[in-house]
C-alpha positions as CSV (number, residue, x, y, z in Angstrom):
1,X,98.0,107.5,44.7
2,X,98.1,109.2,48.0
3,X,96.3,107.2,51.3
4,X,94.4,110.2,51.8
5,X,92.8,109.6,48.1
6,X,93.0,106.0,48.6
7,X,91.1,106.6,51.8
8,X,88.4,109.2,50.6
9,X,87.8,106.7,47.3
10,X,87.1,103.8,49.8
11,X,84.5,105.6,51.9
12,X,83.1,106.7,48.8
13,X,83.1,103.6,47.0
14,X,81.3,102.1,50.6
15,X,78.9,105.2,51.1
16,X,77.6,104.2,47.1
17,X,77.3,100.4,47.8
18,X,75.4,101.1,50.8
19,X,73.1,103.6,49.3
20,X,72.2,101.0,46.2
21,X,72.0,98.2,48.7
22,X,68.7,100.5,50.7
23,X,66.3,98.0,49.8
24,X,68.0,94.9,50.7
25,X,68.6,96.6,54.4
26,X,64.9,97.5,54.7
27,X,63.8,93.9,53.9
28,X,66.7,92.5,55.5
29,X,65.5,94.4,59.2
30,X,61.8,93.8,58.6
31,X,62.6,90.0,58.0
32,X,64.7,90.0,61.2
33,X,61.6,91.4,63.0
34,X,59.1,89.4,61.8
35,X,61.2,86.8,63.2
36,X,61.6,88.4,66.4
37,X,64.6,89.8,66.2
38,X,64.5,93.1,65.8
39,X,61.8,95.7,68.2
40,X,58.6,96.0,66.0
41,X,57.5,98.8,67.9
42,X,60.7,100.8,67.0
43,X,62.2,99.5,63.7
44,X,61.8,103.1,62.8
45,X,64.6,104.1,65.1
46,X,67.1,101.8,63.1
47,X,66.7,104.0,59.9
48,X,67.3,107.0,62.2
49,X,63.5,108.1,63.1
50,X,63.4,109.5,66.3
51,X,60.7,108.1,69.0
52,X,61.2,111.5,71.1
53,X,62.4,114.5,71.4
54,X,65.6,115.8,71.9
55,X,65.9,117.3,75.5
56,X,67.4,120.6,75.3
57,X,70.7,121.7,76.4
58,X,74.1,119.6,75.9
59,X,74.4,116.0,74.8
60,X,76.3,113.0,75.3
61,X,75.9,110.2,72.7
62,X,77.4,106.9,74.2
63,X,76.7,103.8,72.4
64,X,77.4,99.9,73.4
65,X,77.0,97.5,70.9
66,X,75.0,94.9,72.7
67,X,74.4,93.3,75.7
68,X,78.2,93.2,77.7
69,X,79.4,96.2,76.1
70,X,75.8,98.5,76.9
71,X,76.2,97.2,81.0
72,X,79.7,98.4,80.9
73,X,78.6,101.5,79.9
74,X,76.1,101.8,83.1
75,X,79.2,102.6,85.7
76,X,80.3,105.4,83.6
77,X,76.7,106.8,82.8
78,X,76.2,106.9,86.3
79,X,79.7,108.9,87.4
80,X,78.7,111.8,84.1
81,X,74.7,112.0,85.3
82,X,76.5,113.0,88.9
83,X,79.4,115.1,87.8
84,X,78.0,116.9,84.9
85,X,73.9,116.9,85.9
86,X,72.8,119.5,83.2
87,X,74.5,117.4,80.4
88,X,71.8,115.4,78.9
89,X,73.1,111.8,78.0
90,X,72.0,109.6,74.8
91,X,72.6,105.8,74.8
92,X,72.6,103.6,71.8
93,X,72.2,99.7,71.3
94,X,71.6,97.2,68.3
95,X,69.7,94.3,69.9
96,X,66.4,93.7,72.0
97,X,68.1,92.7,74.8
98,X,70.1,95.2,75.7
99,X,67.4,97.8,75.2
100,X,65.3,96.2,77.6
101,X,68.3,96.1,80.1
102,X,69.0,99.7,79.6
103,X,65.3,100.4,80.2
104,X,65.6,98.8,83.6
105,X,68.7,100.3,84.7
106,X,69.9,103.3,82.7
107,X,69.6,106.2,85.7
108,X,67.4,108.9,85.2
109,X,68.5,111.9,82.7
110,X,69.6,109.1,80.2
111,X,67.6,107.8,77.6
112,X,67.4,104.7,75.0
113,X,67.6,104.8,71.1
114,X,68.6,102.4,68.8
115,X,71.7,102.6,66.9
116,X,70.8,103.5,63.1
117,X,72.0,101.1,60.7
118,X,75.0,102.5,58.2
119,X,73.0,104.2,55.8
120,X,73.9,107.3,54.7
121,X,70.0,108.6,55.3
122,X,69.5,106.6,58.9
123,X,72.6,108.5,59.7
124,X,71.7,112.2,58.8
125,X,68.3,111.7,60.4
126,X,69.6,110.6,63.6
127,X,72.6,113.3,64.1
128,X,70.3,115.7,62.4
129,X,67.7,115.3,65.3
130,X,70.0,114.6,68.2
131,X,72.8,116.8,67.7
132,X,75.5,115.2,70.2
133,X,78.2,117.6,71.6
134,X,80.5,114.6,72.5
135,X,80.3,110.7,71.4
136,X,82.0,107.7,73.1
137,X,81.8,104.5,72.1
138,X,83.0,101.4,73.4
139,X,85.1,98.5,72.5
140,X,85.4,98.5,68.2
141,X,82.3,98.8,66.5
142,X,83.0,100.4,62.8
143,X,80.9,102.0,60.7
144,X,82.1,104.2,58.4
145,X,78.9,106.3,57.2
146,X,78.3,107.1,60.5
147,X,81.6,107.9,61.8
148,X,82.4,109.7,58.3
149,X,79.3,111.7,59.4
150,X,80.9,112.3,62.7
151,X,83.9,114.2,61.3
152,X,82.3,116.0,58.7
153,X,80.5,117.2,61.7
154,X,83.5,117.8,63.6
155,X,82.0,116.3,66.9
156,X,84.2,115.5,69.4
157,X,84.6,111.6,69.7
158,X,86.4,109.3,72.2
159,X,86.7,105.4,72.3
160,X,86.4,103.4,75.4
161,X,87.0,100.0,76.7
162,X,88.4,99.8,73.2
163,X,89.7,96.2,72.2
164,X,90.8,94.6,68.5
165,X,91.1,90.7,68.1
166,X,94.1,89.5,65.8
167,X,91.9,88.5,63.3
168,X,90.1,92.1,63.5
169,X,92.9,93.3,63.1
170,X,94.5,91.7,60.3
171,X,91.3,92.2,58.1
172,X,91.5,96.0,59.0
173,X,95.1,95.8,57.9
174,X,93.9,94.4,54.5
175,X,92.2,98.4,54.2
176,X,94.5,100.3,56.1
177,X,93.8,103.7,54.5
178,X,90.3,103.5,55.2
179,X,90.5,102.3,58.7
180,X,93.1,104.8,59.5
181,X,91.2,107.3,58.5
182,X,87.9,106.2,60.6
183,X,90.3,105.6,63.4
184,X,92.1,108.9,63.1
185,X,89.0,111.2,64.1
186,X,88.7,109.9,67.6
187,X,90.2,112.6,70.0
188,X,90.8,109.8,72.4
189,X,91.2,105.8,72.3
190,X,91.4,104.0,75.8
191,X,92.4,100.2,75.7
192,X,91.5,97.3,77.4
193,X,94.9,96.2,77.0
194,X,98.5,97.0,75.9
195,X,97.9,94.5,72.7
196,X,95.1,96.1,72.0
197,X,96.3,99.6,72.2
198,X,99.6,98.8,69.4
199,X,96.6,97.0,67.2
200,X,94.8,100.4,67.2
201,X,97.7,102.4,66.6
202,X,98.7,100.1,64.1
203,X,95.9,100.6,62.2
204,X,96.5,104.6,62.5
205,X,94.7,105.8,65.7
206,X,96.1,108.7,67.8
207,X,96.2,109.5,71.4
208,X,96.2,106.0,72.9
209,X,96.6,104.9,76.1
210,X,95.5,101.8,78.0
211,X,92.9,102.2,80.6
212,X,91.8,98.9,81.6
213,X,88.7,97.1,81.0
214,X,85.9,99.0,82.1
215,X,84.0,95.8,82.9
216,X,86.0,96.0,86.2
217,X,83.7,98.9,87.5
218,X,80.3,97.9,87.3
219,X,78.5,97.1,90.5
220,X,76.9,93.5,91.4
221,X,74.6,92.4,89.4
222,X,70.8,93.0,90.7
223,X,68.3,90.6,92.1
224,X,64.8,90.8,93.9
225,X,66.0,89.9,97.7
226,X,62.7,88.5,98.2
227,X,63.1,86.4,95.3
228,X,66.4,84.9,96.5
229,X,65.0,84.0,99.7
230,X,62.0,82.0,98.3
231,X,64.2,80.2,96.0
232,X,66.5,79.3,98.6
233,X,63.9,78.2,100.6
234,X,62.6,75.7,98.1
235,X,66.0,74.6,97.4
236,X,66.8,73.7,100.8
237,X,70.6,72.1,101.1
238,X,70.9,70.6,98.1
239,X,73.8,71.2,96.4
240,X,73.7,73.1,93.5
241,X,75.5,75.2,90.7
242,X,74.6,77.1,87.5
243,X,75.5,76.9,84.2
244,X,75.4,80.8,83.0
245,X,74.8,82.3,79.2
246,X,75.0,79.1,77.7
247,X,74.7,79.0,73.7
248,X,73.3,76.6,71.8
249,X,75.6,72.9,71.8
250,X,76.0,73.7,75.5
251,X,72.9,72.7,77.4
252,X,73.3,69.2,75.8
253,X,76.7,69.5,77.5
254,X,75.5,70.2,81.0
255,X,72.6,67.8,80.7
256,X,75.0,65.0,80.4
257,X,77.4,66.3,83.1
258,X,74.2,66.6,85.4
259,X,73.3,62.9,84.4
260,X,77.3,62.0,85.8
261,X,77.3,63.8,88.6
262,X,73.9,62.9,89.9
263,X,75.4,59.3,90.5
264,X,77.4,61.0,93.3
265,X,75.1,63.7,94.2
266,X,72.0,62.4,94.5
267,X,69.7,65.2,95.3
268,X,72.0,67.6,92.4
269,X,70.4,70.8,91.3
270,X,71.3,72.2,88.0
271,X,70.4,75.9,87.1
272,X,70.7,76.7,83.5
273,X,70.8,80.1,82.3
274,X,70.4,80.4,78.5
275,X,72.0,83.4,77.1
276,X,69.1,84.1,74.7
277,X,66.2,83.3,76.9
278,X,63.8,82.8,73.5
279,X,65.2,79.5,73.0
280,X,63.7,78.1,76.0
281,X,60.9,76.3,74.9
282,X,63.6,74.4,72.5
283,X,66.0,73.8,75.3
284,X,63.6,72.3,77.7
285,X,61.9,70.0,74.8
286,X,65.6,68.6,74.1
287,X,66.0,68.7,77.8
288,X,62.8,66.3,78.5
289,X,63.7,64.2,75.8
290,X,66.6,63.3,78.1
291,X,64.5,61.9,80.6
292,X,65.4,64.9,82.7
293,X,62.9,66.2,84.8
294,X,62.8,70.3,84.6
295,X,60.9,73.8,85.7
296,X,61.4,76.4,83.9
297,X,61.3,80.1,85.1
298,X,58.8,81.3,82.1
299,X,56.7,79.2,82.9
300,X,55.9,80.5,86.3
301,X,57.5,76.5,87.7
302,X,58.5,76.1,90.8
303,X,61.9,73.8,92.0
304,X,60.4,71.0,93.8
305,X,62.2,68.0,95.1
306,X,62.5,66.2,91.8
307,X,63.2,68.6,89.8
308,X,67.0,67.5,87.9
309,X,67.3,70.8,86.3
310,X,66.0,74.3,86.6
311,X,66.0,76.6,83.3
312,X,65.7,79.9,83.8
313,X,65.0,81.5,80.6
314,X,64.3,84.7,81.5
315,X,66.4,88.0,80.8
316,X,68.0,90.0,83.7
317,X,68.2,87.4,86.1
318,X,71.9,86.4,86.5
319,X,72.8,88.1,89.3
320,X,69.7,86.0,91.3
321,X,71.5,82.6,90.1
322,X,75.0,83.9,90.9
323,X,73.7,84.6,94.7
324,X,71.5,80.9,95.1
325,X,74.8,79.1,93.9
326,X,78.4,79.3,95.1
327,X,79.8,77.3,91.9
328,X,79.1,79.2,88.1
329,X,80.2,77.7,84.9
330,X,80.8,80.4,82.1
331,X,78.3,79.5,78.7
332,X,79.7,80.3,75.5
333,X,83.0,79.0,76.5
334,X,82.6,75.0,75.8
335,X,81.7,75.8,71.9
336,X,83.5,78.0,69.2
337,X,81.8,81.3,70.7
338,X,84.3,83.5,72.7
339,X,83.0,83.0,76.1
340,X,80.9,85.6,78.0
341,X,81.9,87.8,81.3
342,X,83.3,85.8,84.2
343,X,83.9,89.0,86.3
344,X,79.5,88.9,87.2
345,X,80.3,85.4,88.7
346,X,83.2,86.8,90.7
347,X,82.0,90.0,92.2
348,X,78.9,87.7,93.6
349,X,81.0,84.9,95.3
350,X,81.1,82.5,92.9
351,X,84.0,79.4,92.1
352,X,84.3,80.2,88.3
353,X,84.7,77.6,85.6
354,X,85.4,78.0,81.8
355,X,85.6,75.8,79.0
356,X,88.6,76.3,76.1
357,X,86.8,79.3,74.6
358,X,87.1,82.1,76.0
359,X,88.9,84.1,73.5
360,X,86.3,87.6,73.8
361,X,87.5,87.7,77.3
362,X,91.1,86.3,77.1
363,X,92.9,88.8,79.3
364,X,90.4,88.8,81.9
365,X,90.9,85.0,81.9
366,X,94.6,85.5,81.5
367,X,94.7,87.7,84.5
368,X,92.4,85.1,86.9
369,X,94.3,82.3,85.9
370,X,97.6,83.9,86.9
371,X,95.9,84.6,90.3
372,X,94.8,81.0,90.7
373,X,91.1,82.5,90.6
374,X,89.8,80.0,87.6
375,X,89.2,76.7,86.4
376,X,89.3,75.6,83.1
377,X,87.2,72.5,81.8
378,X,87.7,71.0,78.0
379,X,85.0,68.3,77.5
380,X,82.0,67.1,79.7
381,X,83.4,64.7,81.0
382,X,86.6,67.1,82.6
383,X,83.5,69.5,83.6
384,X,82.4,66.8,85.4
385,X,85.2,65.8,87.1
386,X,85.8,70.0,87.9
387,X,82.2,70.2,89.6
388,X,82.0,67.3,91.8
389,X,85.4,68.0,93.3
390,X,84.2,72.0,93.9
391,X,80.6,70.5,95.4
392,X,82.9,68.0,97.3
393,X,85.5,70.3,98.8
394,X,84.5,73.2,100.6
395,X,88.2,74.5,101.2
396,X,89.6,74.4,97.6
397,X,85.9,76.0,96.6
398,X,86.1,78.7,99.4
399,X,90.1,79.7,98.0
400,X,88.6,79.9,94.3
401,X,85.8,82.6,95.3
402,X,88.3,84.4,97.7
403,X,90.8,84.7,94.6
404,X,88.7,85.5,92.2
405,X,87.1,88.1,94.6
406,X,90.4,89.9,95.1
407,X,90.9,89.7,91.7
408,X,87.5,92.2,90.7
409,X,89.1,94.1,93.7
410,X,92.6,94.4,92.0
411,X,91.4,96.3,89.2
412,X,88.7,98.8,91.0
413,X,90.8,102.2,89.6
414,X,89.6,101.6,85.7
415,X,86.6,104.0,86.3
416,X,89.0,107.2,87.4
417,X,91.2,106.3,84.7
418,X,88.6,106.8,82.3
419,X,87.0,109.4,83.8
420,X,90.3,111.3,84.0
421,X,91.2,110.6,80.7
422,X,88.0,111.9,79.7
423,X,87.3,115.2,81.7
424,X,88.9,117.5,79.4
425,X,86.8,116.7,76.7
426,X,83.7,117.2,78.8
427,X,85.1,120.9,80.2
428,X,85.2,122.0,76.7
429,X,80.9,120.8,76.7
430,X,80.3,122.1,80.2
């Protein structure tokens, strides 16, 4: 049997099993949203309903998966709403959080929908209504209906910021055919990386080249200057440092470094930054339990002398706690998780630390370890050890932030790569 057969009967096989399995998507998504975790208000969107019209003239569909991959989006949305102004510009998501970001900052001409799930009929009512001239997506989100839908369409389609993890890529190479054929209809794949880049064309991609990490281009995070300053003020000198996008196992973690470096530093603030700001409530119970005293940002608290730690379980605030402290530990990097960006803490003047996990963001890591621009921590106690030392010497703290800082600087070009790479595609729209 030929792999174009092989790869045709695969998409088929997937297009049926997603088509019987309808209902268990439907309750599947309304369970998620009665628990929160889906928009009430626009479930409808995820089986392709539109909430609005499409705006009339050419389209760009670019979609970011979640949270990192929809702000690394932004710095390119920008540069096409100033080069190509009549081009209209479409962006998707898949959680809550990353809608309300792109609510907040997506510039005007672009517009918020979410990303339809992979069903054959969510698909045809979404590209039915929106029409897109040209997609892009970023990093390696796959699904087949809708990018099956794509070239039957024969839209014009380009990856971004693309990157494949070995074990990605060994499970794609388990359905080669298939993948190659989903891979095969973008016009253009830019990688993060040159390991990336022979993973995709492994797997049967064409046109790839390596780009960089689009990560690299996006501005400073935001934060209310007025907001800064009364925090500052209520801080006063003590020293403090924050504990950013931490996941659950990790607060525990930083309590009990807190409650060791506190024998040292006395007057020690500790900021806390959940990366899902709905498990507050749960983190400052376990956090009071502890004999800690906290304030939490929710809650409308205040930081007053006592206070041991400061949770600030709100959403769109990091770039405030990366400005009030000079030292940043990286969450989702002391448990099994992947890590989150370390390049926020680096363009805002921070000395960056990460636990062993920071596999989602390895080449980044790679690249500020080999500038001497990163620490790394392996248990609580080492964190420890890593903090006090940074709160105790100003000179090693001040040559971490400069390194790291010339390190965001290093890589500054990614955006006109991209957007080089890409402007053929968009002459043939314009």
């Amino acid at each position: 049997m030929s792999v174009s057969i092989t790869a045709s009967l695969g998409l088929f096989a997937y297009r049926i099993a997603s088509y019987l399995g309808t209902p268990l998507v439907r309750r599947h998504l309304k369970k998620r949203a009665a628990a929160g975790k889906e928009d009430t208000d626009r479930l409808d969107e995820r089986f392709g309903h539109p909430s609005r019209p499409r705006p009339e003239g050419r389209l760009i569909w670019l979609h970011g998966a979640s949270v990192g991959e929809s702000l690394s989006l932004l710095p390119l949305i920008t540069w096409l709403r100033a080069s190509y102004p009549s081009i209209e510009i479409l962006v998707t998501t898949g959680t809550m959080t990353s809608a309300k970001l792109m609510a907040e900052r997506l510039p005007s001409g672009a517009v918020h929908h979410y990303l339809p799930v992979d069903l054959s009929s969510a698909v045809w009512r979404f590209l039915y209504h929106w029409r897109p001239d040209l997609v892009i997506w970023t990093e390696s989100e796959i699904w087949p209906n809708l990018l099956a839908a794509l070239a039957r369409r024969r839209i014009p389609r380009a990856l971004v910021n693309g990157r494949m993890s070995v074990d990605s890529h060994q499970k794609w190479t388990r359905m080669k055919p298939v993948i190659a054929k989903l891979l095969g209809g973008f016009d253009l794949c830019l990688m993060q990386t040159r390991e990336d880049a022979t993973r995709f064309s492994d797997l049967g991609a064409s046109n790839v080249s390596v780009a960089g990490n689009l990560k690299f281009a996006a501005a400073p995070l935001p934060a209310d200057a007025a907001d800064l300053a009364r925090i500052e003020s209520l801080c006063g000198d003590r020293p403090r440092w924050v504990a950013a996008s931490t996941h659950p196992g990790e607060e525990e973690i930083i309590a009990e470094v807190h409650v060791a470096l506190a024998k040292s530093h006395p007057d020690l603030l500790t900021i806390i930054v959940p990366r899902h700001p709905d498990r507050g409530p749960d983190i400052a119970a376990s956090l009071i339990s502890n004999g800690l005293k906290i304030a939490t940002r929710s809650a409308h608290q205040n930081i007053s002398s006592d206070t041991d730690i400061y949770l600030a379980d709100t959403l769109g605030e990091l770039g405030l706690w990366y400005r009030l402290c000079n030292i940043a530990f990286i969450g989702g990097s002391l448990v099994e998780h992947g890590g989150q960006n370390p390049l926020e803490a680096a363009r805002l003047g921070c000395a960056i630390i990460a636990g062993p996990y920071m596999d989602n963001f390895m080449a980044i890591v790679d690249g500020l370890d080999n500038d001497r621009a990163i620490l790394r921590a392996s248990d609580s106690a080492h964190l420890a050890e890593v903090v006090a030392n940074l709160l105790d010497d100003d000179v090693a703290r001040k040559a971490l932030i400069k390194a790291a800082l010339n390190y965001t600087a290093s890589e500054a070009e990614v955006l006109n790569r991209i957007t080089t790479a890409l402007t053929p595609l968009l002459k043939v729209m314009n």
